[in-house]
C-alpha positions as CSV (number, residue, x, y, z in Angstrom):
1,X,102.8,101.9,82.5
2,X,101.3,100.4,85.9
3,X,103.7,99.4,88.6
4,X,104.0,96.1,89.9
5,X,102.7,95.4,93.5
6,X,105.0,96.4,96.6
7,X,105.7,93.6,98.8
8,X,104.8,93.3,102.4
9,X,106.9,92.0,105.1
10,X,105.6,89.6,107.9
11,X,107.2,88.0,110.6
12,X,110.6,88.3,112.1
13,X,114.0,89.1,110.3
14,X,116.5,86.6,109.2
15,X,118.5,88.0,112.1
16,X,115.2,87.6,114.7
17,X,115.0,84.3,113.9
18,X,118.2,82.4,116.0
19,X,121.6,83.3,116.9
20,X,124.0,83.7,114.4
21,X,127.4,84.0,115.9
22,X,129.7,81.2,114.9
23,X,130.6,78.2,117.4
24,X,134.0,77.8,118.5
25,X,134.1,74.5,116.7
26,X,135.5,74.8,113.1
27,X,132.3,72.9,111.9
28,X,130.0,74.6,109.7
29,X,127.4,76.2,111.5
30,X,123.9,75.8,110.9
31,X,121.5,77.9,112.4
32,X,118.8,76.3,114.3
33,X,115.8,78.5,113.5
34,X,113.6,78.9,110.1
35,X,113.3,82.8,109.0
36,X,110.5,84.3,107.5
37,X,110.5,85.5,104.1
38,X,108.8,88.3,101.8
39,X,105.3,86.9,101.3
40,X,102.6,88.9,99.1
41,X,99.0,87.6,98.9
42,X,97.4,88.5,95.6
43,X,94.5,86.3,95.8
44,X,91.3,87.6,97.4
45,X,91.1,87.6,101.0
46,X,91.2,83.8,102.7
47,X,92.4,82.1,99.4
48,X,94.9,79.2,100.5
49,X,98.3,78.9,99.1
50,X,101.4,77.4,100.7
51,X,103.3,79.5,102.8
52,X,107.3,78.8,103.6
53,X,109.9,80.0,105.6
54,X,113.9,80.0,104.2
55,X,116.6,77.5,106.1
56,X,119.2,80.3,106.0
57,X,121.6,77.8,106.9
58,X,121.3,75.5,104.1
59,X,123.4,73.9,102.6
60,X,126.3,73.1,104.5
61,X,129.2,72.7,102.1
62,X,133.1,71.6,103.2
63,X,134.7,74.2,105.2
64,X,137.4,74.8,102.2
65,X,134.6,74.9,99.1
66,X,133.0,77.8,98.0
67,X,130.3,78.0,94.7
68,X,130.3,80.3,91.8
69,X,126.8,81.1,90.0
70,X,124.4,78.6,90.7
71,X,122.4,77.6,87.3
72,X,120.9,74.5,88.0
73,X,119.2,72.8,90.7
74,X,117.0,69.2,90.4
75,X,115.7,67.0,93.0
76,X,115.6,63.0,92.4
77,X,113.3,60.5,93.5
78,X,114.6,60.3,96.8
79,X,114.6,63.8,97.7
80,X,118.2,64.5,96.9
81,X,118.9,67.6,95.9
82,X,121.8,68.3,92.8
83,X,123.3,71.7,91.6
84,X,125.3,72.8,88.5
85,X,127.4,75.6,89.4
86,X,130.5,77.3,87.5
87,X,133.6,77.6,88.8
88,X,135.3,79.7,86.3
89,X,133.1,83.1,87.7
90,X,135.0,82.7,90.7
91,X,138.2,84.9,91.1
92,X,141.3,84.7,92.8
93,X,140.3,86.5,95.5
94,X,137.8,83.8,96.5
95,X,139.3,80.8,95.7
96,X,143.0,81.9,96.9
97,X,143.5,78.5,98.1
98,X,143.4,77.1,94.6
99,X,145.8,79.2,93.4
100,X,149.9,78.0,92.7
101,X,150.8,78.9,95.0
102,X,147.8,79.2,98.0
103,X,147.6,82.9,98.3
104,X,144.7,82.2,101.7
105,X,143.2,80.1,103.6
106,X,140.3,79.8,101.4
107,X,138.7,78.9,99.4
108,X,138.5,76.3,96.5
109,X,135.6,75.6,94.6
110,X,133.5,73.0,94.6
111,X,133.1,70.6,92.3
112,X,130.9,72.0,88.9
113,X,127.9,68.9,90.1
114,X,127.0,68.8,93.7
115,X,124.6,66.5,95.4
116,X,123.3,67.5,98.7
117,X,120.8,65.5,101.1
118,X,117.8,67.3,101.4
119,X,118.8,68.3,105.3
120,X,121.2,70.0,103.4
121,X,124.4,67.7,103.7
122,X,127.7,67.7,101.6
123,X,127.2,64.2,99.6
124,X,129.2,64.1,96.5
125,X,130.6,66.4,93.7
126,X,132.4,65.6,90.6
127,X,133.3,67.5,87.2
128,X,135.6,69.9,85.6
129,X,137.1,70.0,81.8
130,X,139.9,68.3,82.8
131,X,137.4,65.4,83.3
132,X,135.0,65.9,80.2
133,X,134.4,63.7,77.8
134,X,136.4,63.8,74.5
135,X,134.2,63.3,71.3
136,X,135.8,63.0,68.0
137,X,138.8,64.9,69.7
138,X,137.0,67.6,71.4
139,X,136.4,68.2,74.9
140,X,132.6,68.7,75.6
141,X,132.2,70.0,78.7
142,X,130.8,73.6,78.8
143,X,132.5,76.9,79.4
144,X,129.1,78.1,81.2
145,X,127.1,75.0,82.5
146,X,123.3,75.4,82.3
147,X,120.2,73.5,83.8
148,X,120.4,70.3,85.5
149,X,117.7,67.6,85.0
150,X,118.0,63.9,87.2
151,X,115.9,61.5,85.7
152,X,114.3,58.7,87.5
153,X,117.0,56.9,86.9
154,X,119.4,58.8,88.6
155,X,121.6,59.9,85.9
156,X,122.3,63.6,85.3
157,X,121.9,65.5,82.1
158,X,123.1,69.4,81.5
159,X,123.9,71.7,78.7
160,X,125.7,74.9,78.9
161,X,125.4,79.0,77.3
162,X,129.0,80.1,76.7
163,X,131.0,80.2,73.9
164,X,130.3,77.1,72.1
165,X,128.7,75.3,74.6
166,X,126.4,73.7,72.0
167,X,125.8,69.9,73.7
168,X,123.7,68.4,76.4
169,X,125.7,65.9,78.2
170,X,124.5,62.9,80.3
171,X,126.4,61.3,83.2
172,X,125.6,58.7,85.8
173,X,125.1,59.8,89.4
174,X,128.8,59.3,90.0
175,X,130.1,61.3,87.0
176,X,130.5,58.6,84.0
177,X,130.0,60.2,81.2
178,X,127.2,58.5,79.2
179,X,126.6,60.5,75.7
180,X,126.0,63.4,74.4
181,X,123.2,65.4,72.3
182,X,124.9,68.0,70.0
183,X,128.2,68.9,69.4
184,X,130.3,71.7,71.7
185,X,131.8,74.4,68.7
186,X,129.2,73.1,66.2
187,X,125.4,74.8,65.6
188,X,123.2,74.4,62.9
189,X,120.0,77.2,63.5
190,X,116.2,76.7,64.3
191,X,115.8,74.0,62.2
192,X,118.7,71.6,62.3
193,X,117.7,67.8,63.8
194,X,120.8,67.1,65.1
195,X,122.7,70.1,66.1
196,X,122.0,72.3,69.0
197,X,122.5,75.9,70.0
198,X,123.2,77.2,73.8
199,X,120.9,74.1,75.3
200,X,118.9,75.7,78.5
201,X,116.8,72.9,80.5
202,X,116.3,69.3,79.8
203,X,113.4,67.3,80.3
204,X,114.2,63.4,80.0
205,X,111.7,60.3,81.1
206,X,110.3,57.1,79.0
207,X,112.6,57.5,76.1
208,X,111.6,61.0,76.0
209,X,114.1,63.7,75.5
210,X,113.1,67.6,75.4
211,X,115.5,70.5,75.2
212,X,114.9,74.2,75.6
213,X,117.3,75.2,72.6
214,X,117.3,78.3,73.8
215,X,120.0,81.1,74.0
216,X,121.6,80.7,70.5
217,X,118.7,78.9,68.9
218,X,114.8,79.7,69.9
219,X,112.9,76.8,70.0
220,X,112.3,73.3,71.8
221,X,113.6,70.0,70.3
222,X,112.7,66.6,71.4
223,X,115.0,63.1,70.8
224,X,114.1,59.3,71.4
225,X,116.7,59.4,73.8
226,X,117.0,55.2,73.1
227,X,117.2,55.8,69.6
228,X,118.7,59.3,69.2
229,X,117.1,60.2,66.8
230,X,115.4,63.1,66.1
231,X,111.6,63.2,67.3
232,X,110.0,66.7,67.1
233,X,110.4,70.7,67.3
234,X,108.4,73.7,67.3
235,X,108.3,77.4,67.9
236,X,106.1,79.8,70.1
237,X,102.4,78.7,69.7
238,X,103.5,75.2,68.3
239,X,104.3,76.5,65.1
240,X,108.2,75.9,63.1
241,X,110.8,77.4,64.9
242,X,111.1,81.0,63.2
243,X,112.9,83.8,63.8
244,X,117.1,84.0,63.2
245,X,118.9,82.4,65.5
246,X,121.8,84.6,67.6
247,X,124.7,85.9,65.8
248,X,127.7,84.8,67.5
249,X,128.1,83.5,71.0
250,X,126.0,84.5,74.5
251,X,127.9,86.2,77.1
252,X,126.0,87.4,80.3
253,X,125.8,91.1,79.3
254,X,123.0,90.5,77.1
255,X,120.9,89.0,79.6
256,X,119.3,92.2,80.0
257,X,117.7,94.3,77.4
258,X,116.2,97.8,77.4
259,X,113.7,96.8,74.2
260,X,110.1,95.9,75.8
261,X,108.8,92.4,76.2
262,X,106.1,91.0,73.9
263,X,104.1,88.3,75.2
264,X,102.1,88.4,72.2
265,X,105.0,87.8,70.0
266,X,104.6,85.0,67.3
267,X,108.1,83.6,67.8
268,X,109.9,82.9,70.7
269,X,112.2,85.4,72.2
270,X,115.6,84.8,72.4
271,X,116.3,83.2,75.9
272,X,114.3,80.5,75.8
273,X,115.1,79.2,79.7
274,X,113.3,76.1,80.7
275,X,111.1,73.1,79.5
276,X,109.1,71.4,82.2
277,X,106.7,68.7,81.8
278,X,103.8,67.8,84.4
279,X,103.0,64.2,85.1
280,X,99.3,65.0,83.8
281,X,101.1,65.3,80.0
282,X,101.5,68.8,79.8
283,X,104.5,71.1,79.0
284,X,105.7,74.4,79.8
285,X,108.1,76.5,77.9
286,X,109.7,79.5,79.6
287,X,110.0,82.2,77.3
288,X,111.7,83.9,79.4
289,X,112.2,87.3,77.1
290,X,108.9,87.8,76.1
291,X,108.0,87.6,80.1
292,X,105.5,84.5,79.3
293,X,105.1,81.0,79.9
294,X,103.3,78.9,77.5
295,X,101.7,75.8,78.1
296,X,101.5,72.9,75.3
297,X,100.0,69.1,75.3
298,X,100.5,66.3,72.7
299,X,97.7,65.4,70.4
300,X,96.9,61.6,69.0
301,X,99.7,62.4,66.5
302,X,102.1,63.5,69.0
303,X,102.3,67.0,67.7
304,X,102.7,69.5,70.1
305,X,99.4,71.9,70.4
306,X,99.9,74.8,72.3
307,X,97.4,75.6,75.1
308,X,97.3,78.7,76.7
309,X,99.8,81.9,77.5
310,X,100.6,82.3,81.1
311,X,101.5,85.8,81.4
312,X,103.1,87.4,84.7
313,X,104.5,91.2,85.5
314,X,104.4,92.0,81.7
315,X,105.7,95.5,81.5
316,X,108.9,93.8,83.3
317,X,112.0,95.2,81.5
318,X,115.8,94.3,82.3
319,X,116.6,90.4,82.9
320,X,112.7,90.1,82.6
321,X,110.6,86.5,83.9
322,X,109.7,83.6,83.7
323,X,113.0,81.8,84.5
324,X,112.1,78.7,85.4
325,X,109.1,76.9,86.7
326,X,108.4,74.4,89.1
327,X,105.1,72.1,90.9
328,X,103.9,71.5,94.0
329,X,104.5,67.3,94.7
330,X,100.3,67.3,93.9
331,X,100.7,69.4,90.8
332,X,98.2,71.7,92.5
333,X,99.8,75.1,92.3
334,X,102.6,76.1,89.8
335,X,105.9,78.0,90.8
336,X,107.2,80.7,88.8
337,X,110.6,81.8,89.0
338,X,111.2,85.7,88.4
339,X,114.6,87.1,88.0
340,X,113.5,90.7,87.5
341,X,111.3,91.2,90.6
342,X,113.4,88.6,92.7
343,X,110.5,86.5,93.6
344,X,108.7,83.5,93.2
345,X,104.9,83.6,92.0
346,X,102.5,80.8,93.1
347,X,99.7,80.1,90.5
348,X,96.9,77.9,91.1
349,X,97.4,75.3,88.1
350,X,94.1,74.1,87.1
351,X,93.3,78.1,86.4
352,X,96.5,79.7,86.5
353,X,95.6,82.0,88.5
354,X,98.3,83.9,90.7
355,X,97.2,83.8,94.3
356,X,100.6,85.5,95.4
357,X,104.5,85.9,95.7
358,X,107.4,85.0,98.1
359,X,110.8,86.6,98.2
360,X,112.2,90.1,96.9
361,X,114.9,91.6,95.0
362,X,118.2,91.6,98.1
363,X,120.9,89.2,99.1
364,X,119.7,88.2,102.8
365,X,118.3,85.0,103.6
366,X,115.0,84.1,101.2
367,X,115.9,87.8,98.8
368,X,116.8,86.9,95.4
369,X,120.0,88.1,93.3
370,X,119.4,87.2,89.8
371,X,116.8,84.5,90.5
372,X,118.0,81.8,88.2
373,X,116.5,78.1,88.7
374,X,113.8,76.2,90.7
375,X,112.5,72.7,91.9
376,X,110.6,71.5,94.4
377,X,111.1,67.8,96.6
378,X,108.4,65.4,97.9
379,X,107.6,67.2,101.1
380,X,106.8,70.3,98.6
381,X,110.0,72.5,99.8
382,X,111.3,74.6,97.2
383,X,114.8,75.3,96.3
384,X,116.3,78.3,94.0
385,X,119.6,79.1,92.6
386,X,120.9,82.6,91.8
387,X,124.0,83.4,89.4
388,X,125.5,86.4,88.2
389,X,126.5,88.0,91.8
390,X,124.1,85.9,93.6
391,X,125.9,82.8,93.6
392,X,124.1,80.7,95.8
393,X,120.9,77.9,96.7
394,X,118.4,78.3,99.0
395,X,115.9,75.9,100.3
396,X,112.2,77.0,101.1
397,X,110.6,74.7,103.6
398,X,106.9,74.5,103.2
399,X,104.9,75.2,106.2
400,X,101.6,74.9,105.1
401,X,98.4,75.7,102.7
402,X,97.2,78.9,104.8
């Protein structure tokens, strides 16, 4: 078994890079320097690819809130930047302040959707399950939210992994619930039209609607989301959805496995993490298990035809790859979130190939705990979530093509 390539360190440390030491104010403080994170070059010698530094003082949230896991980030059309975190893996010892009665000074936590400016301001925040919709007399907000898409019209759209958590919801920017894909405590396997199993990522523009179905189920659906009706599925390598759906409900222990990876594997694995589609017309489906990508485009028919494997770190083990993936504002190079190794590979997209690798496994400014979600604003800054115990966002800011 080869081992994967160590990672070089260049420039100063998050601690080089400004003072840190609080102001006397009680305003959040932001630090007024950039530091410079992990970057591997894989390419050979004098290849471009972008280079950023981490804003280790970003976001700024109020001085009383405090986030859980972080599962979802998205970026609208004017360079706002939204999260989904969940609440519920906080404990009483961080948010004392919400307990009955206060047991601290803080904290609470925030709202499950935050928006933030792109400088990184507190804008808004809304949602909890005392405020979810009720459908046919049950409450469909999720135990565990998961992904976050904002569509060009600015509404939201989420889904969830925990127990039961079997519905992607759609909200407006301010938190009115819309409707709903699926039912919460209702799945149907690989090949129900309706129904949905543990909904990952959402893709939704034009009437189109495409869900990674995709930690119960294994597969991608697709809607007319003005119709709602169903549109289209398929499995690894276009084919039927095959393979048995999960027995019983996900819980985060099994979000790491001992059994190798396949990236040859017929079906899809079962974490299928993230559908993204290019403004070109292709797709990519994280296959997150089977530490692959694979890319897809629609035929005259508008059957899906897959294209191509993208296959990074393969002999990765543990919470594996390939958790999410994300473009440059030109399309040019491809972003490949990797919870494993705790970094973030840069592929040139026309090719594919992997010119080289920012971040590393830690939890200091621009390291990576559990590497969860990524996206990417107009100025080609990159932003990436972390759950389990990394419960947090960072923003990237792009410095360059060097």
């Amino acid at each position: 078994m080869s081992t994967l390539p160590a990672l070089a360190l260049l420039g100063a440390s998050a601690a080089e890079a400004g003072d840190t030491r609080s102001p006397p104010s009680p305003q959040p403080h932001r630090a007024p320097a950039l530091a410079a994170v992990y970057t591997e070059t894989l390419a050979p010698a004098g290849t471009p690819m972008p280079r950023f530094k981490v804003d280790a003082a970003w976001p700024t949230l109020p001085d009383d809130m405090m986030l859980g896991q972080v599962s979802g980030v998205a970026v609208d059309r004017d360079d706002d930047v939204w999260i989904i975190h969940r609440p519920h893996s906080l404990g009483p010892t961080e948010n004392g302040l919400a307990q009955t009665p206060p047991i601290a000074t803080c904290c609470r936590p925030a709202p499950t959707v935050v928006r933030f400016s792109r400088d990184g301001a507190y804008l808004a925040g809304w949602g909890s399950p005392e405020t979810g919709p009720v459908v046919n007399g049950v409450n469909q907000w999720p135990k565990s939210g998961h992904g976050l898409y904002v569509d060009a019209a600015k509404t939201v759209w989420f889904g969830g992994n925990g127990d039961g958590d079997h519905a992607v919801l759609n909200f407006t920017a301010d938190g009115r619930f819309i409707r709903a894909f699926g039912k919460r405590e209702a799945t149907g396997g690989n090949l129900d039209k309706a129904l949905l199993g543990n909904p990952s990522d959402i893709f939704h523009e034009d009437g189109e609607l495409l869900i990674s179905d995709g930690y119960v189920n294994k597969r991608v659906i697709g809607f007319d989301a003005r119709s709602g009706t169903f549109a289209r599925y398929w499995g690894a390598y276009g084919s039927a959805p095959s393979g048995p759906s999960r027995e019983g409900h996900f819980d985060q222990s099994q979000a790491s496995t001992g059994d190798a990876a396949d990236p040859a594997s017929r079906s899809f694995g079962d974490i299928v993490h993230c559908i993204v589609k290019t403004r070109g017309g292709d797709y990519y489906v994280c296959d997150r298990r089977n530490n692959r990508a694979q890319l897809y485009r629609k035929d005259a028919k508008g059957q899906m035809r897959f294209v191509r494997d993208v296959v990074i770190a393969p002999e990765t083990g543990g919470t594996r790859t390939v958790t999410d993936i994300a473009l440059s504002p030109d399309e040019k190079y491809l972003y490949v979130a990797d919870m494993m190794n705790g970094r973030i590979w840069i592929l040139l997209r026309e090719t594919h190939q992997v010119l080289g690798a920012i971040g590393r496994n830690g939890r200091y400014a621009g390291e990576f705990t559990w590497l969860h979600s990524i996206a990417t604003d107009s100025q080609g800054n990159l932003y990436t979530t972390e759950v389990n115990t990394g419960r947090r966002v960072q923003k990237f800011v792009m410095t360059g093509i060097e």
